[in-house]
Backbone as CSV, one residue per row, in Angstrom:
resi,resn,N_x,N_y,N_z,CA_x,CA_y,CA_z,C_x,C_y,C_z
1,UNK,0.849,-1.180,0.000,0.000,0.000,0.000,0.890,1.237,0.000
2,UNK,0.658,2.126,-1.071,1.232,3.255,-0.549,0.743,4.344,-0.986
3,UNK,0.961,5.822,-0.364,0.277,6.795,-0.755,1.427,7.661,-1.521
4,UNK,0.153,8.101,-3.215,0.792,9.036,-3.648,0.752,10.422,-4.009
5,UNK,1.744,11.471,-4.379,1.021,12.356,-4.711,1.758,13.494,-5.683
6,UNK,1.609,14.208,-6.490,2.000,14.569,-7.559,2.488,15.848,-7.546
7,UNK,3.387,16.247,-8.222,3.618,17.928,-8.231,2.392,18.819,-7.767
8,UNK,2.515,19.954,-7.059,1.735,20.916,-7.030,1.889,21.716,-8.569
9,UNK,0.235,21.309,-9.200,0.488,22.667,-10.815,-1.238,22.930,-11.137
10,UNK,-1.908,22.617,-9.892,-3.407,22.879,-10.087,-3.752,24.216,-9.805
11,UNK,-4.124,25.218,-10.262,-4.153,26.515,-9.755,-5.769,26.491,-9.444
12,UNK,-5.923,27.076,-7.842,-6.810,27.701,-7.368,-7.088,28.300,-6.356
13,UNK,-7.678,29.317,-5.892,-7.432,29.726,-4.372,-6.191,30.430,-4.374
14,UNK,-5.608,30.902,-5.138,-4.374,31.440,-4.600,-3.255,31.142,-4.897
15,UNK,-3.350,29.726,-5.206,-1.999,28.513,-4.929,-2.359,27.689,-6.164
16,UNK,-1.025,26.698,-6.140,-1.127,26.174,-6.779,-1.200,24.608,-5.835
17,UNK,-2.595,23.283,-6.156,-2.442,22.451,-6.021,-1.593,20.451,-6.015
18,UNK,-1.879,20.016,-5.188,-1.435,18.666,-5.130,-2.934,17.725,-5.123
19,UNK,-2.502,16.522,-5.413,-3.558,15.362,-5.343,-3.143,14.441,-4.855
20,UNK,-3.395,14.125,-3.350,-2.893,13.132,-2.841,-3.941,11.555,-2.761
21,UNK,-3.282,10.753,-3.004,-4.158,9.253,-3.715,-3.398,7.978,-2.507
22,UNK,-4.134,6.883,-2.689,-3.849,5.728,-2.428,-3.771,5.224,-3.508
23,UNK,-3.010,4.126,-3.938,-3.099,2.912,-4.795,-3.738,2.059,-4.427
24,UNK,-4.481,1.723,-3.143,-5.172,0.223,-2.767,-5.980,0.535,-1.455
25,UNK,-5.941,1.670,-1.026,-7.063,1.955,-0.031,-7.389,3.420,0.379
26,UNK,-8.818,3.368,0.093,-9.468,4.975,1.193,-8.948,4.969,2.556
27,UNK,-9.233,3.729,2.907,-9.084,3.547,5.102,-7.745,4.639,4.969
28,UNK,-6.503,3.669,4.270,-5.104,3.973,4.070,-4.833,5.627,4.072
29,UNK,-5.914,6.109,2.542,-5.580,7.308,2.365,-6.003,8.482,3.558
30,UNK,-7.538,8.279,4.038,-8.077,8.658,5.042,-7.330,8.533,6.598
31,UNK,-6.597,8.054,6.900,-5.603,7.613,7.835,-4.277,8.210,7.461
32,UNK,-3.459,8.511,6.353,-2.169,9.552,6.170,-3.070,10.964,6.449
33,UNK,-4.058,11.170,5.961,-4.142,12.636,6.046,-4.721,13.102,7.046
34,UNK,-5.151,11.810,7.926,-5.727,12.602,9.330,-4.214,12.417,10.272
35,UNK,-3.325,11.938,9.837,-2.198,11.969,10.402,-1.928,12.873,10.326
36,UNK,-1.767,13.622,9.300,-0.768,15.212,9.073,-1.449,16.224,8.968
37,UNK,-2.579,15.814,9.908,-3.781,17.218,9.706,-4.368,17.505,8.595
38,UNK,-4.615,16.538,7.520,-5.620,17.228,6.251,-6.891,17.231,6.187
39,UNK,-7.445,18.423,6.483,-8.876,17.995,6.715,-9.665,17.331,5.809
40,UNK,-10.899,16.607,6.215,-11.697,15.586,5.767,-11.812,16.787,4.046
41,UNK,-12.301,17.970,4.493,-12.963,18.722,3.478,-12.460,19.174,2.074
42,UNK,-10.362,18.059,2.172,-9.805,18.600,0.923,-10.017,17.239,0.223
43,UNK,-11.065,15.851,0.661,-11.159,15.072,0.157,-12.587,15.177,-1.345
44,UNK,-11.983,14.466,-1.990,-13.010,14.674,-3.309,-13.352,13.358,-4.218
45,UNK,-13.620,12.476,-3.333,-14.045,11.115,-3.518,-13.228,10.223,-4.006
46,UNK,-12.060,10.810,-4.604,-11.453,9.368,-4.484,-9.315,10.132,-4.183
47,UNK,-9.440,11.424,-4.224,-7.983,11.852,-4.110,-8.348,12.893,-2.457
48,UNK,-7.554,13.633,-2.392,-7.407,15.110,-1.301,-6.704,16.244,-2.059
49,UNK,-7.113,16.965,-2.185,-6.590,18.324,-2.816,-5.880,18.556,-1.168
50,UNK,-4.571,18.676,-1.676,-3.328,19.922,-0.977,-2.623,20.778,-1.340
51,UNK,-2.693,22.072,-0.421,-1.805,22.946,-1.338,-0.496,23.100,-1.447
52,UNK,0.209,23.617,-2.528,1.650,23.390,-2.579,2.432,23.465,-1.575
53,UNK,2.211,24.747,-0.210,3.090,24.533,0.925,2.891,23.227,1.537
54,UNK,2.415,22.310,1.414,2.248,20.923,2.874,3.088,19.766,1.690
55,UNK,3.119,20.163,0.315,3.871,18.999,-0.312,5.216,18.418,0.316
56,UNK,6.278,18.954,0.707,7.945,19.055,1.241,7.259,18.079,2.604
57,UNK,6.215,18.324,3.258,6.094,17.345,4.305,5.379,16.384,4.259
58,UNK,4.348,16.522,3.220,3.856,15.249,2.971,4.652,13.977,2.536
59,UNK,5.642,14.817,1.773,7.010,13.503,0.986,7.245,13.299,2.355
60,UNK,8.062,14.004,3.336,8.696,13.761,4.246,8.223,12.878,5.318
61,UNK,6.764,12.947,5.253,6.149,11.858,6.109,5.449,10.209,5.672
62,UNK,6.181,10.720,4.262,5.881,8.890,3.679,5.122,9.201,2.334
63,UNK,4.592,10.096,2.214,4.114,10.007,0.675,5.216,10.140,-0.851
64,UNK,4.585,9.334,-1.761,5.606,8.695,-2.643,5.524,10.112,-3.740
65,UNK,6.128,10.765,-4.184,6.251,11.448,-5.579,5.929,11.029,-6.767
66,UNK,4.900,10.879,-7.198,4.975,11.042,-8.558,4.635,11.754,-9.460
67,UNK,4.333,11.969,-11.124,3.957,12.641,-12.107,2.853,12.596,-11.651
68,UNK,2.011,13.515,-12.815,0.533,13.290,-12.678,-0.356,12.227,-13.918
69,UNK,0.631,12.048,-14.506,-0.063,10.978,-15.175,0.388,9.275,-14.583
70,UNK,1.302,9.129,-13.799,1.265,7.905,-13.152,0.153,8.043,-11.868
71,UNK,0.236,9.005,-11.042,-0.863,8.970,-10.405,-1.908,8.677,-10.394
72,UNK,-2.742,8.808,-11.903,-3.947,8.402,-12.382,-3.775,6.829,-13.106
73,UNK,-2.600,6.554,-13.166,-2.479,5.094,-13.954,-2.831,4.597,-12.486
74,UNK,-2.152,4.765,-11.781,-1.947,3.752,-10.256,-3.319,4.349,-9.633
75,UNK,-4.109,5.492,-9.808,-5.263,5.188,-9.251,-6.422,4.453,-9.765
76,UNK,-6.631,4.511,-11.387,-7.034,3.468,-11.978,-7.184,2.263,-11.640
77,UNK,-5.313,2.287,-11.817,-5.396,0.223,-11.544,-6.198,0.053,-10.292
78,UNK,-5.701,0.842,-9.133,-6.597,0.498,-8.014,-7.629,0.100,-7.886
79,UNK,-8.515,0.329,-8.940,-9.972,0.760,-8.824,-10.830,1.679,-8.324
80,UNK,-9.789,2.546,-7.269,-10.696,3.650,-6.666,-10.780,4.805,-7.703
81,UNK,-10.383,4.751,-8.817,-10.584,6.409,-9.656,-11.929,6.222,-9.456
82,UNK,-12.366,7.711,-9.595,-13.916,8.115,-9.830,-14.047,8.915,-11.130
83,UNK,-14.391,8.882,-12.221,-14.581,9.833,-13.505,-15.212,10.588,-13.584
84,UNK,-15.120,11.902,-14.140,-15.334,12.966,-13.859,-17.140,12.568,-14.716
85,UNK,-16.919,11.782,-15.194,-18.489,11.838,-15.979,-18.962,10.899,-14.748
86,UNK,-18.821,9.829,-13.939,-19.101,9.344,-12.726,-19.898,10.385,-11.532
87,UNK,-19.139,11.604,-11.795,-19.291,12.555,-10.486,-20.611,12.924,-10.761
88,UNK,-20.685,13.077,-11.843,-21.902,14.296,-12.591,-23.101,13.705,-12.228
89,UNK,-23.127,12.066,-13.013,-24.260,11.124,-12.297,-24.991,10.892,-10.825
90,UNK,-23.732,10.899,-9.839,-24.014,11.087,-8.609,-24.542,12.352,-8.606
91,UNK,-24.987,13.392,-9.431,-25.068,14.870,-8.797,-24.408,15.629,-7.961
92,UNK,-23.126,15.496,-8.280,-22.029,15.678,-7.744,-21.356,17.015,-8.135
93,UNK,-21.556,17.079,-9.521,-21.123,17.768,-10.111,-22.599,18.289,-11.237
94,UNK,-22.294,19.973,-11.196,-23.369,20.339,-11.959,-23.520,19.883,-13.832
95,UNK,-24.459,19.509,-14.224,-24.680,19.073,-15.408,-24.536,20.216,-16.309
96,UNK,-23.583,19.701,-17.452,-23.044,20.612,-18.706,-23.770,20.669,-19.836
């Protein structure tokens, strides 16, 4: 099991974002980030939005580096990705 998470290059709020993931478990992922203080509320069903300052400690406390396109391969394989056309269905996301 391990947790990953990708360059900060998401711009919003100010900053620029991170996406922090599991490869093989929520419990897992939900459990690093209540470790290092991430609140429940940067979770977005299947990653955590963080902002670029907490990246340097997130590595430092066990999370793995990667691109952002392996991130989504390894959340895939997992099975936990959620698709953005997935979200919409749930009413999750407003219809386009």
């Amino acid at each position: 099991m391990t947790v990953l998470i990708d360059k900060p290059m998401w711009p919003a709020h100010g900053t620029v974002w991170s996406h922090l993931v599991s490869d093989s478990s929520l419990a897992e992922l939900h459990a690093f980030a209540a470790r290092n203080g991430i609140p429940r509320r940067g979770f977005d069903l299947d990653h955590y939005d963080v902002p670029a300052h907490r990246y340097d400690a997130l590595v430092a406390s066990g999370a793995h580096p990667v691109d952002n396109r392996e991130l989504v391969l390894r959340l895939r394989a997992s099975g936990l990705r959620v698709r953005g056309r997935d979200r919409s269905r749930r009413g999750l996301l407003p219809e386009s």
